[in-house]
N, C-alpha and C positions, 0 to 999 in steps of 0.2 A: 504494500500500500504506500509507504513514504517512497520510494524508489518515484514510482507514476507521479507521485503529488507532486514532487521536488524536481520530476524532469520538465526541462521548457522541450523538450521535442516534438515537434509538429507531430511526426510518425506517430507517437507514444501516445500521447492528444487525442490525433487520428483514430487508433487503436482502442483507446476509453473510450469514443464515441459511437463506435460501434459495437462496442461490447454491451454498452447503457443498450441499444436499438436491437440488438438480439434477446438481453432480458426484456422490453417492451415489446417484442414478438411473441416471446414465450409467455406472456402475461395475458396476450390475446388470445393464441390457440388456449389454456388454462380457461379463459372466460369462456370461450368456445364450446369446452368440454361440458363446461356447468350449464351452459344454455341446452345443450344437447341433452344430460341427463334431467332437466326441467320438461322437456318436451316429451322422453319416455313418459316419465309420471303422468304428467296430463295425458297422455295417449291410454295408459291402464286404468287411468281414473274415467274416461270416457267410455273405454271399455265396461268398467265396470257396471256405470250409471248406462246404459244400455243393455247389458246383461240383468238388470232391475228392472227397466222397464220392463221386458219381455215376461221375466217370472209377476209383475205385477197385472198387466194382461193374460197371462195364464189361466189366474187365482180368477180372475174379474168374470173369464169365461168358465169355467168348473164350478164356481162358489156364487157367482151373479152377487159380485162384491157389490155394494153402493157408492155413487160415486164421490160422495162429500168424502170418507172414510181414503178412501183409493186415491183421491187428491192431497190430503192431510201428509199419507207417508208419502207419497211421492215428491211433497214440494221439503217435505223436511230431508229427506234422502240429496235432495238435489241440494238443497244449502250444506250440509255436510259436507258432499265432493266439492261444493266449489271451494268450500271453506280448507281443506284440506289441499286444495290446489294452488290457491294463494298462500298460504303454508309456507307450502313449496318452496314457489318464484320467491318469495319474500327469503328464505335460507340462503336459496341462491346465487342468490343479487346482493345479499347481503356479507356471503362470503369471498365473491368475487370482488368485490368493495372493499375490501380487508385485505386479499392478496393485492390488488393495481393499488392500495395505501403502502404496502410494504415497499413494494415495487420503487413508490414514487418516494420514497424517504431515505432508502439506499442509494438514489440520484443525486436525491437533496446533499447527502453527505458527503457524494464524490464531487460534488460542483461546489460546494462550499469547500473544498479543498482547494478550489482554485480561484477563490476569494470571490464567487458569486451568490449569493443569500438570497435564500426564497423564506416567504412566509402565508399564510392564508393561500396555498397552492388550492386552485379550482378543480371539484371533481363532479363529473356530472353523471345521472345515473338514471333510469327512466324507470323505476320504481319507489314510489312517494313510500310505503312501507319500509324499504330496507334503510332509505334515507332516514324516516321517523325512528327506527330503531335505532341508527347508528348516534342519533340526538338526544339518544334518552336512556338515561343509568338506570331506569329501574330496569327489574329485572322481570321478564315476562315469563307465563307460563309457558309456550311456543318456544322465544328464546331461550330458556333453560337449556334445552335439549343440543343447544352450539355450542361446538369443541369452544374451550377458554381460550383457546390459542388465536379464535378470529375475534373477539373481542377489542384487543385492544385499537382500534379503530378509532373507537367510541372516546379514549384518552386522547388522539391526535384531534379530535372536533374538540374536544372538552378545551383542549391547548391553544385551540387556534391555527393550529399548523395544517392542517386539513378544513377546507370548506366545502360542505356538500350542495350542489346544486340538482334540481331536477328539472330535467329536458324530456320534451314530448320524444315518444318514441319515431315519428317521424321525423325528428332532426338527431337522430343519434349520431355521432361522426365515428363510433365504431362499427357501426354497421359496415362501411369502409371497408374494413378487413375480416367484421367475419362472415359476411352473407354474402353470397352472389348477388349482386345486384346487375339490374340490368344500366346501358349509359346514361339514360334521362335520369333516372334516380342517383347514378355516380354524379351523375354534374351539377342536379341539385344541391346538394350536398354539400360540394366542392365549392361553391357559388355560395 
């Protein structure tokens, strides 16, 4: 570490700067991955809530259910999965949030090596949940359940050093790298 801090060499510079932009690569395919195992879940959870309908028309034809009764569990079934599915995304996004905070504070540390100071770095995230949570020290009954280790997130907002913003998911500028987008959506974006 002091070797790099203490060299003036362009190369050496060079070198840290694209080493910073492969860990920001690798922070993206990581986000990637958690987007991807968010969309199983909702995929099972769909499943499932379909797999109910079906046994609840079953029952309806067999038993000549009534329909107030047959509405009652089915809208309560249906806020359950969704509620469970929000869950979810909110884990998710809340952990990926914690990894791109590490990401961005072992940056902060190499550039302040080279007498550049950040503070109130902007972070933008298209889930008002994971944001809410990342602002708020109590401890939830949901939250419970995340490793301690993504937590401290919540001390870098607490510090100031992290500012969390929320962006409509139509202006995400990560989308950029992790969706195929097609060019009118790239240029938006870009624009």
């Amino acid at each position: 570490y002091t070797t790099v801090q203490n060299s003036s060499s362009p190369a050496q510079q060079d070198d840290l700067i694209l080493s910073v932009i492969e860990q920001l690569k690798t922070q993206v395919v990581n986000y990637t991955k958690i987007n991807q195992d968010n969309k199983n879940v909702n995929e099972i959870l769909t499943a499932k809530l379909e797999r109910y309908k079906d046994q609840v028309r079953s029952l309806k034809e067999q038993n000549n259910v009534d329909k107030a009764s047959e509405s009652c569990a089915q809208s309560l079934e249906i806020d359950n999965l969704k509620q469970s599915a929000a869950i979810s995304s909110t884990k998710a996004k809340y952990i990926a949030l914690s990894g791109c905070c590490a990401k961005i504070l072992w940056m902060r540390s190499q550039l302040t090596g080279y007498g550049l100071g950040f503070n109130k770095i902007s972070m933008y995230c298209d889930n008002k949940s994971a944001i809410a949570l990342c602002c708020n020290n109590v401890q939830h009954s949901q939250s419970k359940h995340i490793d301690i280790r993504y937590h401290f997130i919540k001390e870098q907002v607490k510090n100031g050093v992290i500012k969390l913003y929320f962006v409509n998911t139509e202006y995400q500028l990560a989308d950029l790298f992790t969706k195929a987008l097609g060019r009118d959506r790239i240029e938006f974006l870009i624009n």
